[in-house]
N, C-alpha and C positions, 0 to 999 in steps of 0.2 A: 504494500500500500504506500502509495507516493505524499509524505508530508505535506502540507500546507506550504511551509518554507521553499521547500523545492518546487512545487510549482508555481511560488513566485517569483524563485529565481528563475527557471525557465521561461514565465513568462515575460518577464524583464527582459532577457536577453532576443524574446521574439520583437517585442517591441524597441532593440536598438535601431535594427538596419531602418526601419521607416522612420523612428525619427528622423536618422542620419538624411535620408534623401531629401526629408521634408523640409530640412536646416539649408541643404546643400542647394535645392530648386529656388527656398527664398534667398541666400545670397547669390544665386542667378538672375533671380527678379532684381535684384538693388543695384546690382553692377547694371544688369540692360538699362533702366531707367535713368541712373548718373549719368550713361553713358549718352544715350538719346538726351537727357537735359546739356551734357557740354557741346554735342554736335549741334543744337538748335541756340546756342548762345553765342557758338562761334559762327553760325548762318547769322544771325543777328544782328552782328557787332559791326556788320559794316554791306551793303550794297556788293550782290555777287555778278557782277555784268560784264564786267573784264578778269579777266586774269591776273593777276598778281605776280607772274612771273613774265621773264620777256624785259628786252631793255626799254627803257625808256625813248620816244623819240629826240631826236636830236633839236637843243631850246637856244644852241648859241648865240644865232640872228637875233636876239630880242634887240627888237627898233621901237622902244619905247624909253621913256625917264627912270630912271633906277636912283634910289639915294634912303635918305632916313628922315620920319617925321619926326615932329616934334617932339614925341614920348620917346623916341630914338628904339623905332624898329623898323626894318628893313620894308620898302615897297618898291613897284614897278608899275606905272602909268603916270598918266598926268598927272597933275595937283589940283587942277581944277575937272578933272572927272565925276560927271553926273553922275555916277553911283562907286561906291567904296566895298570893297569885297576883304573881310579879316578872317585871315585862316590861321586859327590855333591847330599846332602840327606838333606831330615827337617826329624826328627823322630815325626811329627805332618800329614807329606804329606802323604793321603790315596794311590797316586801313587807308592811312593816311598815304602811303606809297602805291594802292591803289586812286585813291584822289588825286593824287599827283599825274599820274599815266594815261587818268581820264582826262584830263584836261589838257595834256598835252596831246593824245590822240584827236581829241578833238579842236582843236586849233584853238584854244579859246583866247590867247597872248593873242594870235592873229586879229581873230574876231573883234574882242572886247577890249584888251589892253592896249593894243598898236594901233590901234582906232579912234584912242577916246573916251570909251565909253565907259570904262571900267579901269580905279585903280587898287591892284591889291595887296595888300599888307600883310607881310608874317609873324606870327607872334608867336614865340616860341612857347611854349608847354612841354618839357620835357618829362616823362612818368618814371621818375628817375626811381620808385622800388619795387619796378617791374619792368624796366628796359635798362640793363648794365650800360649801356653807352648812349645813353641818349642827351644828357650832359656833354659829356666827350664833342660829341655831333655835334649839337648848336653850340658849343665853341668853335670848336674848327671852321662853323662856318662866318661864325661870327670876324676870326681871324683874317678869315679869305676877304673880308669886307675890305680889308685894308689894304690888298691888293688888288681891291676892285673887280672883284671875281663872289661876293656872294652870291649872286645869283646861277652862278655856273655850278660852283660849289654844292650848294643848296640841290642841284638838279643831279650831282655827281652822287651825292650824298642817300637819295630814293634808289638812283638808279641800279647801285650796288647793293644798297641794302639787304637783296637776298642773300648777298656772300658772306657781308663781312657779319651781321647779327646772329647766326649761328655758328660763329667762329667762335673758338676757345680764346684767341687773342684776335680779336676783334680791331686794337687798334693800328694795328701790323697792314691790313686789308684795307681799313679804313683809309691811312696816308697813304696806299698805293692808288687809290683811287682819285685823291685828291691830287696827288700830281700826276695824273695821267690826265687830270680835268684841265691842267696846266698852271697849276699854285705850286709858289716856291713852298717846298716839302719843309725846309729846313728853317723857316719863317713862319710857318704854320706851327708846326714842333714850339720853337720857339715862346710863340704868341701864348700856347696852348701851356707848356710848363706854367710860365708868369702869372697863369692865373687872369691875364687880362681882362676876360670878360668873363669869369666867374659871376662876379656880381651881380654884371647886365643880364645876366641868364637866370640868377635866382628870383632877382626883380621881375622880371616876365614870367616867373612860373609863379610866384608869389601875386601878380595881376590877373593872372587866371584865374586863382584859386579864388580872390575876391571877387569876379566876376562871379563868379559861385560852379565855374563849370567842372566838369568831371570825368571829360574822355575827349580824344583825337581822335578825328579830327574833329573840329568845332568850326563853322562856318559863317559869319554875321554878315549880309546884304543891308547896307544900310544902316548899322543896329538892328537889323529883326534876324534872328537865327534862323539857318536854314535846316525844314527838319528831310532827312535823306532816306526817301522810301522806297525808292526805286536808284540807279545809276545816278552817280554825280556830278557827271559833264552836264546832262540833260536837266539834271534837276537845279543846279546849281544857275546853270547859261539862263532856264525858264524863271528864277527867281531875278535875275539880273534886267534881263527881257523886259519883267514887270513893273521895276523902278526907272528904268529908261523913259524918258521924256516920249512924246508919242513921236516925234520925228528924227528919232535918232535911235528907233528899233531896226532899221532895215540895214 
């Protein structure tokens, strides 16, 4: 005759393997679901309409005003341009390096800035404890400014950014790009040790922050933020489009 005891212990051990499975199938459900919530947050995070990889078109020809406003950050168009376009950037942000490509696929320097109609201002935002170099980056190009090259810089700076941000030495890639952009490497270095623009960079991430904004890229027409629901050449050019005077749409 079989104990009590023993047929609790037999029963016990009948009931291991289905617990086991029953444990094993929910953290199968917990991973699929994280998993599905990171893929629809990185669908999210930014307008999927170009690719993100691929060089950049070539922006050298820019035949418009290049210099610094009065807050002392970097722009390109007129001064007196009917509408103002501020782009807060990390030059580390994969989004913002598609922003970048959209706008230059689609001619919008052409279009907008070497026309007139549009001048736009960089302000940096760097997301400096989640992109290692992105400090690093808006110095250097802040430096290039001084060779009169931020703008090439700035353009050098996207363009690579697939290589050099998942580099373990990042900033090795990063000068080779920059003097290949055609900035003295060794004045850049330089610029960049000294700390020069340390400051002016904390100051603009520090203006961001009181703006109260939160992510790259950030977009403002005018003062009205642009919100990016679809591609941002199209949505960006149509915000643009709307604040243009009506004879100076076409």
């Amino acid at each position: 005759m079989m104990s009590n005891s023993t047929r609790s212990a037999k029963g016990h051990r009948r009931n291991q393997p289905a617990r086991s499975f029953k444990m094993f199938y929910l953290a199968l459900g917990v991973i699929g679901i994280l998993g599905i919530g990171f893929v629809l947050v990185q669908s999210l995070s930014k307008p999927a309409s170009v690719s993100n990889t691929g060089p950049m078109p070539n922006q050298a020809g820019l035949n418009a005003p290049v210099g610094k406003t009065a807050d002392n950050y970097w722009y390109k168009g007129q001064s007196d341009a009917p509408v103002k376009v501020e782009i807060y950037a990390d030059y580390e942000c994969p989004a913002c390096r598609t922003l970048e490509l959209e706008l230059a696929q689609a001619d919008f320097d052409g279009l907008y800035v070497e026309t007139g109609k549009a001048q736009v201002i960089f302000r940096e935002f760097p997301l400096k404890t989640i992109h290692k170099s992105a400090q690093l980056t808006a110095e250097i190009a802040r430096c290039a400014g001084d060779q009169n090259l931020f703008w090439p810089i700035h353009n050098a700076l996207f363009d690579s950014q697939t290589q050099w941000a998942q580099s373990l030495g990042p900033k090795t890639q990063i000068m080779a790009a920059v003097e290949q952009a055609g900035a003295d490497r060794q004045k850049i270095e330089s610029c960049v040790d000294a700390g020069t623009y340390t400051d002016v960079i904390n100051t603009a991430y520090d203006a961001a922050l009181e703006r109260q904004l939160q992510q790259t890229p950030t977009v403002f027409v005018d003062g009205q933020q642009v919100n990016f629901e679809t591609d941002f050449a199209k949505t960006l050019m149509a915000a643009v489009d709307a604040k243009l005077p009506a004879n100076s749409s076409n």
